[in-house]
C-alpha positions as CSV (number, residue, x, y, z in Angstrom):
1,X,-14.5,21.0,17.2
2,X,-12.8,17.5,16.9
3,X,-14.5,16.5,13.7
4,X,-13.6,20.3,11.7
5,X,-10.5,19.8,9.4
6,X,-9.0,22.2,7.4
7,X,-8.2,21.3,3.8
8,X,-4.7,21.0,4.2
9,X,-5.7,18.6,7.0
10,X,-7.9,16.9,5.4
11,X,-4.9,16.3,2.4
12,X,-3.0,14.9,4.4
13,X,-5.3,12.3,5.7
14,X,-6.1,11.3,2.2
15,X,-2.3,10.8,1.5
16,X,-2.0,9.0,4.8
17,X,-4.9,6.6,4.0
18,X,-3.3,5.0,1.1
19,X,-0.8,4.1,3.7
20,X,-2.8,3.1,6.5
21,X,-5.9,2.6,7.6
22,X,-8.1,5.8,9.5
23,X,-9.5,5.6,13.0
24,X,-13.0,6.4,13.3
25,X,-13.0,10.0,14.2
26,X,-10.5,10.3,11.5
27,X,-12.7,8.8,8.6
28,X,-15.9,10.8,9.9
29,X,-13.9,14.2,10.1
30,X,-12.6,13.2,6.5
31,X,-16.4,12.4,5.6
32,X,-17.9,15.4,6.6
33,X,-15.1,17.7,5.2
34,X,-15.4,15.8,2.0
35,X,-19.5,16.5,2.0
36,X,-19.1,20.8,2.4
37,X,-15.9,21.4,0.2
38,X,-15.6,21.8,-3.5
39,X,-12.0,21.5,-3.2
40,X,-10.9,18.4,-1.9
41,X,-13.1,16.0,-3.1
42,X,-11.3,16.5,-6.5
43,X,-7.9,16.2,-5.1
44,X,-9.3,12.8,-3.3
45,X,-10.4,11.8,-7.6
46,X,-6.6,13.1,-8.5
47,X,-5.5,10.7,-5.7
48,X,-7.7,7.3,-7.0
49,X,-6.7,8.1,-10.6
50,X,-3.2,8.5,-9.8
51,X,-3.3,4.9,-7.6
52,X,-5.4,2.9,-10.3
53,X,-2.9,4.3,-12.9
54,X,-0.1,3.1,-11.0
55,X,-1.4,-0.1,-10.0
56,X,-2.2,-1.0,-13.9
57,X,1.4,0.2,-14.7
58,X,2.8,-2.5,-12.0
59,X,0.5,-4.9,-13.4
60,X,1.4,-4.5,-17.3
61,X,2.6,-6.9,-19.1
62,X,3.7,-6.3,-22.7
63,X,3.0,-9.4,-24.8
């Protein structure tokens, strides 16, 4: 089925869409994936805190 992904599938479109943005079928697959697994929806909260980390760190200013 086009919209089933496999968890290291779905990874890897959750790395890519820091990069880039999804298509359509891309973001629903990642959707519904993200809805039925226990796994990756914590990598996905790994990811955001990782990229709100690093976006305070570029944005700190020692004064």
């Amino acid at each position: 089925m086009i919209l089933r992904r496999t968890c290291k599938e779905v990874t890897a479109l959750l790395v890519a869409r820091e990069d880039r943005a999804l298509p359509l079928v891309e973001r629903v697959a990642l959707r519904l994936h993200l809805a039925a697994c226990r796994a990756c929806p914590v990598f996905e909260r790994q990811m955001l805190t990782m990229r709100n980390a690093l976006q305070r760190w570029r944005h700190y200013t020692e004064e």
